[in-house]
Every structure is written in structure tokens, then in C-alpha cells.
C-alpha positions as a LaTeX table, in Angstrom:
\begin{tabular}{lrrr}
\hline
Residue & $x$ (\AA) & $y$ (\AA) & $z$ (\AA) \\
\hline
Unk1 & 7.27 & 0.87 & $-25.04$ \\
Unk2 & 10.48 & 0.55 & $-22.70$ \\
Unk3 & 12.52 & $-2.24$ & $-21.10$ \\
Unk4 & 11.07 & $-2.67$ & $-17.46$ \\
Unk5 & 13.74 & $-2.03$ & $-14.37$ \\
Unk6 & 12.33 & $-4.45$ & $-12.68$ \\
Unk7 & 14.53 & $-7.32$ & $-12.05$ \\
Unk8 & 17.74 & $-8.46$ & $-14.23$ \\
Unk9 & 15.97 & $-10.23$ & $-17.01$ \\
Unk10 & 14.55 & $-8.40$ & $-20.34$ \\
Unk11 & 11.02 & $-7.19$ & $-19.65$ \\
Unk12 & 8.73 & $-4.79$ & $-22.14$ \\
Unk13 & 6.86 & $-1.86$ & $-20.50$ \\
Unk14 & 3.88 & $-1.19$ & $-22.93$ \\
Unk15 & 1.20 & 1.26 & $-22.79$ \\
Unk16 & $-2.48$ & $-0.06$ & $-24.01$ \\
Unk17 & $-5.50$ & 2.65 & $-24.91$ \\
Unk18 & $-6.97$ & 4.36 & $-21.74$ \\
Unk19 & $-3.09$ & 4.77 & $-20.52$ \\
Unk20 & $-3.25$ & 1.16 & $-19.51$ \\
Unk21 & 0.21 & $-0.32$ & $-18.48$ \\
Unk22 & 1.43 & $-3.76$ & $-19.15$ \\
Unk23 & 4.20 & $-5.84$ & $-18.82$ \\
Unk24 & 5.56 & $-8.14$ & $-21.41$ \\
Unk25 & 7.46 & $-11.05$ & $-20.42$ \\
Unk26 & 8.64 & $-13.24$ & $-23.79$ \\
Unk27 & 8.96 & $-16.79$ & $-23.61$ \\
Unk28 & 12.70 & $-17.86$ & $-23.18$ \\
Unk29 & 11.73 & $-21.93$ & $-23.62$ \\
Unk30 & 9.09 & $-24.39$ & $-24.60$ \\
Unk31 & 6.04 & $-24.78$ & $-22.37$ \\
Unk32 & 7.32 & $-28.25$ & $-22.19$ \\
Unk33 & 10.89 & $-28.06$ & $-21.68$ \\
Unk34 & 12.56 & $-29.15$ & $-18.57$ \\
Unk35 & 15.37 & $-27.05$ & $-16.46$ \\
Unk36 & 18.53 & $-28.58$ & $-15.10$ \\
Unk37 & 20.01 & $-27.64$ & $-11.79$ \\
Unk38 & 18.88 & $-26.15$ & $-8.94$ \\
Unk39 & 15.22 & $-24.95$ & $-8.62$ \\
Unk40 & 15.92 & $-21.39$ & $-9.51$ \\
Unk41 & 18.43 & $-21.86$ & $-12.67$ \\
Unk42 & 17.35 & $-20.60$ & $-15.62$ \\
Unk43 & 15.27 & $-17.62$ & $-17.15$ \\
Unk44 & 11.54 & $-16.88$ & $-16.53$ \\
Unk45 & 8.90 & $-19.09$ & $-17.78$ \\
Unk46 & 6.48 & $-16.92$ & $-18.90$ \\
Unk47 & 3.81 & $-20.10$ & $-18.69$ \\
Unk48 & 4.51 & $-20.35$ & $-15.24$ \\
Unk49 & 3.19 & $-17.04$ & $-14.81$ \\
Unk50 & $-0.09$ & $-17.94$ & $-16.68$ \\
Unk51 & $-0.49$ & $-21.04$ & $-14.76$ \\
Unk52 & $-0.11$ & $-19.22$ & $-11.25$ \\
Unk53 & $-2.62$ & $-16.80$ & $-12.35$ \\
Unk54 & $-5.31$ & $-19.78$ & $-12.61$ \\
Unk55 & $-3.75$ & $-21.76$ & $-9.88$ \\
Unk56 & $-4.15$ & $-19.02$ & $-7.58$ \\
Unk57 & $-7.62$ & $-18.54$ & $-8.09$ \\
Unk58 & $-8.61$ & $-22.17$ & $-8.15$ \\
Unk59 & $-6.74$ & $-21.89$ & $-4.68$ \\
Unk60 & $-9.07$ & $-18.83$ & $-3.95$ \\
Unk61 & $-5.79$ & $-16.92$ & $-3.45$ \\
Unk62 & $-6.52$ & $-13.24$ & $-4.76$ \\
Unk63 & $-3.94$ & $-11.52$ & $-4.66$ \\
Unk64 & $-2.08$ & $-12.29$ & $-7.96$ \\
Unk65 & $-2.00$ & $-10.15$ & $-10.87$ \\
Unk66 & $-3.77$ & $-11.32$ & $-14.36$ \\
Unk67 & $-1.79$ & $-12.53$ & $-16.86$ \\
Unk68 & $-2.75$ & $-13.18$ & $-20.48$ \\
Unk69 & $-0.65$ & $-15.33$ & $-22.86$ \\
Unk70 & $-0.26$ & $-13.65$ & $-26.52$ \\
Unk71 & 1.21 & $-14.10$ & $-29.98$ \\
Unk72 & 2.51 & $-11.12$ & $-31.33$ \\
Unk73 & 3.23 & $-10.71$ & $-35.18$ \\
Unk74 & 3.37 & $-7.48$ & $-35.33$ \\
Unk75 & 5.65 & $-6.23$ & $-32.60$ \\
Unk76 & 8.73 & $-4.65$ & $-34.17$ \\
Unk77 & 11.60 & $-3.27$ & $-31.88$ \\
Unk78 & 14.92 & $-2.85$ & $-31.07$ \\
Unk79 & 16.63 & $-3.10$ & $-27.41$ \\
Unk80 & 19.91 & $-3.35$ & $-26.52$ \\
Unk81 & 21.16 & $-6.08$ & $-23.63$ \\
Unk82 & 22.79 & $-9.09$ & $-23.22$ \\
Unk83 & 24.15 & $-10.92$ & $-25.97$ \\
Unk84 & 22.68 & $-14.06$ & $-24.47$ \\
Unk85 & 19.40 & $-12.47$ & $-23.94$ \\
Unk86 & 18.18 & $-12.51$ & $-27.58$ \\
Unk87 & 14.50 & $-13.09$ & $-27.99$ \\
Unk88 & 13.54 & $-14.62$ & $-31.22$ \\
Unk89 & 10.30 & $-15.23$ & $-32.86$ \\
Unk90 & 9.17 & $-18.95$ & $-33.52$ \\
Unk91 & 10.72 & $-19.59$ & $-37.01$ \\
Unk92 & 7.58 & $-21.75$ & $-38.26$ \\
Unk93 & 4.84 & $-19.46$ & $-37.72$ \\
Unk94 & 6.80 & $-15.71$ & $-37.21$ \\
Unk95 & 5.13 & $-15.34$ & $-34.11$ \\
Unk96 & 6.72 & $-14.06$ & $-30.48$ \\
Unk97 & 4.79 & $-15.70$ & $-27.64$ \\
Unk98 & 5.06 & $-14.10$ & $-24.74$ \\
Unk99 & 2.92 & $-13.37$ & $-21.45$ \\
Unk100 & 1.37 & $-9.98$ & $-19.98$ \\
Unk101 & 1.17 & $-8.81$ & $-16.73$ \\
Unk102 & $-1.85$ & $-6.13$ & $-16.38$ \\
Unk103 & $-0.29$ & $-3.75$ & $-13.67$ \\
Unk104 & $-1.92$ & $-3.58$ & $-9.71$ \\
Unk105 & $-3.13$ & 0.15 & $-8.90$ \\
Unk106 & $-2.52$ & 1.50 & $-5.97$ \\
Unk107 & 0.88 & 1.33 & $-3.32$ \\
Unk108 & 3.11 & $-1.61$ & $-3.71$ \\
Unk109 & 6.08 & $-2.15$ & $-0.48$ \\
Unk110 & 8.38 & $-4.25$ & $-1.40$ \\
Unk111 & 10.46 & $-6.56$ & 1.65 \\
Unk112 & 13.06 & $-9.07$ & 1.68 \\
Unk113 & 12.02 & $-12.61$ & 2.27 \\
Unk114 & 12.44 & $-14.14$ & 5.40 \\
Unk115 & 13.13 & $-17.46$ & 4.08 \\
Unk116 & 15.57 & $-16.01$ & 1.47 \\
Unk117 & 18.38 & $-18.20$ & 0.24 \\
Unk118 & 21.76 & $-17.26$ & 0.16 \\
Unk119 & 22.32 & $-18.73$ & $-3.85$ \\
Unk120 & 25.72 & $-19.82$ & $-2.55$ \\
Unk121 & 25.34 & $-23.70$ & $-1.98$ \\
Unk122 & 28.43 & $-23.80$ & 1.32 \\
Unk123 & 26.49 & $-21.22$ & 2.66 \\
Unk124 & 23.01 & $-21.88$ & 4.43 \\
Unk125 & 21.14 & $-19.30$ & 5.29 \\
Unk126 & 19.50 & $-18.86$ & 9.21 \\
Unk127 & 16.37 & $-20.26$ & 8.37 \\
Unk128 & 18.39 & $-22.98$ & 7.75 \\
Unk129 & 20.34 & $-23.35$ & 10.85 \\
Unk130 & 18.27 & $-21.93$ & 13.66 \\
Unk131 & 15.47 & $-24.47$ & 15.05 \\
Unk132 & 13.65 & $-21.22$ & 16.59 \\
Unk133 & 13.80 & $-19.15$ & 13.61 \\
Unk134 & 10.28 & $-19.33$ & 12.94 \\
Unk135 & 9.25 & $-18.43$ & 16.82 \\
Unk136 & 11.70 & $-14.90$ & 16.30 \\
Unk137 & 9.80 & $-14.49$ & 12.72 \\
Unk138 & 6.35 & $-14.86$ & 14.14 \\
Unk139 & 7.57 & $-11.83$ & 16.41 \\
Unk140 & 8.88 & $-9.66$ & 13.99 \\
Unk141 & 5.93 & $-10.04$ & 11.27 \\
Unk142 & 2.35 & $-9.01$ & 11.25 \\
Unk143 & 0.11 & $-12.54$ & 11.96 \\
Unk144 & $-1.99$ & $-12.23$ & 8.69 \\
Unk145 & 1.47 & $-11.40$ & 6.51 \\
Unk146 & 2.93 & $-14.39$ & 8.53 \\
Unk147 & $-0.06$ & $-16.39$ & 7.16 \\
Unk148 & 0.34 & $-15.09$ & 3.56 \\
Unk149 & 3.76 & $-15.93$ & 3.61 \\
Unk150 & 2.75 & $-19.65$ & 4.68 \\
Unk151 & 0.11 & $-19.49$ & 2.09 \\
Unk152 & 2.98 & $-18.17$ & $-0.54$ \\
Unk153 & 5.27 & $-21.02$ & 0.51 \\
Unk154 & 2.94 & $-23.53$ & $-0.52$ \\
Unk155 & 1.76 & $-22.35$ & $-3.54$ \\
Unk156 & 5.76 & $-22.07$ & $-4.49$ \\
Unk157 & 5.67 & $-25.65$ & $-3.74$ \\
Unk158 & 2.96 & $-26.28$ & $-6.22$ \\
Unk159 & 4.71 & $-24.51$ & $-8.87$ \\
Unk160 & 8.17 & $-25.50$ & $-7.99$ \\
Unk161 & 9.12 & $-21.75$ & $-7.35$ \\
Unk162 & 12.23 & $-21.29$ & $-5.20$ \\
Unk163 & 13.46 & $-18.29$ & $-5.97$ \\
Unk164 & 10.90 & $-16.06$ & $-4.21$ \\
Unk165 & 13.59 & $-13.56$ & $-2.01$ \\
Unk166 & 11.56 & $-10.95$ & $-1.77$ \\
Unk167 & 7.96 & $-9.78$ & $-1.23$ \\
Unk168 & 5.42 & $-7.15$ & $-1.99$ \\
Unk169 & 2.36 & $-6.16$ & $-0.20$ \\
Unk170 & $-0.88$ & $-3.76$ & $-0.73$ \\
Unk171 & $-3.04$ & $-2.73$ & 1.85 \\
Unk172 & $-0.90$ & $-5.35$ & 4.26 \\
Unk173 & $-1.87$ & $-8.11$ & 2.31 \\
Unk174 & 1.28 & $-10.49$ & 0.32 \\
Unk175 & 1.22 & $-10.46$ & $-3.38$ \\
Unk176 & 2.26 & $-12.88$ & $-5.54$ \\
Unk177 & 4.13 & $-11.47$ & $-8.06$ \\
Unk178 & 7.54 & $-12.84$ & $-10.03$ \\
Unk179 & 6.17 & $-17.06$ & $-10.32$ \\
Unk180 & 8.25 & $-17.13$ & $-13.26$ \\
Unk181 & 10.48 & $-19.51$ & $-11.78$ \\
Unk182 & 8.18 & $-22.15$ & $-11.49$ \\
Unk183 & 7.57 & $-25.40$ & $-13.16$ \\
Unk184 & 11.23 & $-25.88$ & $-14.21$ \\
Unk185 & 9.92 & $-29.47$ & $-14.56$ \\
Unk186 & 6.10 & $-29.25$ & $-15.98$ \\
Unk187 & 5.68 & $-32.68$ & $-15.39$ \\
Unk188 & 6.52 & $-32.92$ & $-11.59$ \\
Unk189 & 3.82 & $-34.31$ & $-9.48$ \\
Unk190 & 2.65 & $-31.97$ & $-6.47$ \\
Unk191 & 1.63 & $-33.42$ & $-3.29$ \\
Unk192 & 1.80 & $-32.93$ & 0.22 \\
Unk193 & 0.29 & $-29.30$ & 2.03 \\
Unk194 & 0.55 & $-28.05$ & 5.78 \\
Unk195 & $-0.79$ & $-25.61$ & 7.90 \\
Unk196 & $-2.44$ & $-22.55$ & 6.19 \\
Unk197 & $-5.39$ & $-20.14$ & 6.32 \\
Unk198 & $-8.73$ & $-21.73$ & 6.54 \\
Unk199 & $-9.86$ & $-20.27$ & 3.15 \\
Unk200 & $-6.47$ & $-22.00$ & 1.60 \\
Unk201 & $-7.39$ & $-24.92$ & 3.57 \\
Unk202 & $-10.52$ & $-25.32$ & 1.96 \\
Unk203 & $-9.65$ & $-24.55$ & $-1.40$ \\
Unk204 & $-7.73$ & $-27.35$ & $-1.43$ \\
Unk205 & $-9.81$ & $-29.94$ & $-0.64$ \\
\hline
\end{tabular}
């Protein structure tokens, strides 16, 4: 077991039988609690991965990694970070609840968003300025990435995810990995869809 690199948050690298990798993301909040400010303030919500997970393949959108909530009783460790980053076991029932990413096999590439924000609210990114950003965009990127990302855009929607700045891809195809952003309100309704692959299209109906 070893605190993951990845991103600036605490993460748990842990090894299962057969070598099997895993990553542990604890929960920072209640499934029901509600986040103030902007749509990317706050920690993770490790239920917003879970939720993507089945989301996604209601949405027939396969390329996100399985996730598995857990209650741990018996995980004892000590890391060293933040002093604001303390996770804590639920004091009624002594259990850490957490969620757990099985690793993808295989080569991931990881790119910076197109649509990234600049996190500094007087400054607006190009996307936001340029009307013909999307017609230089559609140049630059590969048509069925371009599509992904559409697909990826919406499905942030869904889950009220706007803090997706970067990326991945395997094989050419866009992951979606890091939704723990999302539902910063749980109980937000989600409407409204545009264009998007057929097989989103349809998976939507």
C-alpha cells in the first residue's frame, strides 16, 4: 500500500491477490451533502465516482473504469500530508467508506483539455472568447476523439463535473477517468443533451 501520485488529493495504491492494483479513494463528505461555490470546489466525491461507473454504462459509454464502494474496518495505516486532509472513520459504526478504482491494462496518454478552464474567474479562457474555436479544434483533433470529447462533455453535464482539464486515451479512444467532481449538488435535476454519437444518442432515449 502507497499514496497514489496521481493528482493533489490523498489517494491509496493497494495491491489485491494475483498482483491486482487498485486505487482507494476515501470519502471526504456525505453522499448527501451539498458543495458551495463554483462547480469544481471541494474534494473528490468518491460516490460520484460510483455513480459515473453505472451512469456510463446505462449511457452505453464503455470506456470508464469499475468502481466498487467499500467499508473498511480493518484498514490500519499511517500517511503523512496535509493537515486538512485527515481521513477519519465514521465514529458510529468504525468504518472508513471509501471507493475503488480497479486499474485499466494496457497504454494510457494523457492530454490537456481543450475546453480547459483557467480557475481564475477575470480570466476566460479561448474557448471562451473565440466564436471559431471549435472549427480550429475540429482541425487539430482526431474526429472520433472530437466525438468522445462531445460525448465526455455531456456526461460532465449529467454529473455536474467541471473540472475535467485533462484527458486520457487507450487505443485512441477518451476515457473517463477523475468524475470525482461531480454531483456537488446530488439533488440537481439534469436535463437538456445535444449533438453526440449515435450510440450516445440512443442510449439516451
Amino acid at each position: 500500500m502507497k499514496n497514489s501520485r496521481r493528482g493533489t488529493q490523498l489517494k491509496l495504491v493497494l495491491e489485491l491477490t494475483n498482483s491486482q492494483l487498485v486505487l482507494f479513494k476515501p470519502s471526504w463528505y456525505s453522499r448527501d451533502e451539498i458543495m458551495n461555490g463554483s462547480v469544481y470546489s471541494g474534494k473528490d466525491r468518491h460516490n460520484s465516482e460510483i455513480v459515473s461507473f453505472h451512469l456510463a454504462a446505462i449511457l452505453n459509454l464503455r470506456y470508464t473504469p469499475i468502481w466498487l464502494i467499500i467499508f473498511s474496518a480493518c484498514m490500519v495505516f499511517v500517511i503523512f500530508c496535509k493537515s486538512d486532509e485527515i481521513v477519519c472513520d465514521d465514529q458510529q459504526n468504525g468504518t472508513l467508506e471509501g471507493a475503488v478504482l480497479f486499474t485499466i491494462p494496457g497504454k494510457i496518454i494523457k492530454y490537456r483539455s481543450p475546453w480547459q478552464r483557467t480557475y481564475k474567474e477575470q480570466l476566460k479562457a479561448e474557448w471562451e472568447k473565440n466564436d471559431n474555436y471549435c472549427a480550429l479544434i475540429s482541425k487539430k483533433l482526431n474526429f472520433d476523439v472530437l466525438l468522445d470529447l462531445i460525448d465526455a462533455a455531456i456526461f460532465d453535464f449529467l454529473i455536474q463535473n467541471g473540472d475535467r482539464h485533462h484527458y486520457e486515451t487507450r487505443e485512441n479512444r477518451v476515457l473517463l477517468l477523475d468524475n470525482g467532481k461531480g454531483f456537488g449538488n446530488p439533488f440537481y435535476p439534469t436535463h437538456n443533451l445535444g449533438e453526440v454519437t449515435n450510440i450516445f444518442w440512443r442510449s439516451t432515449k
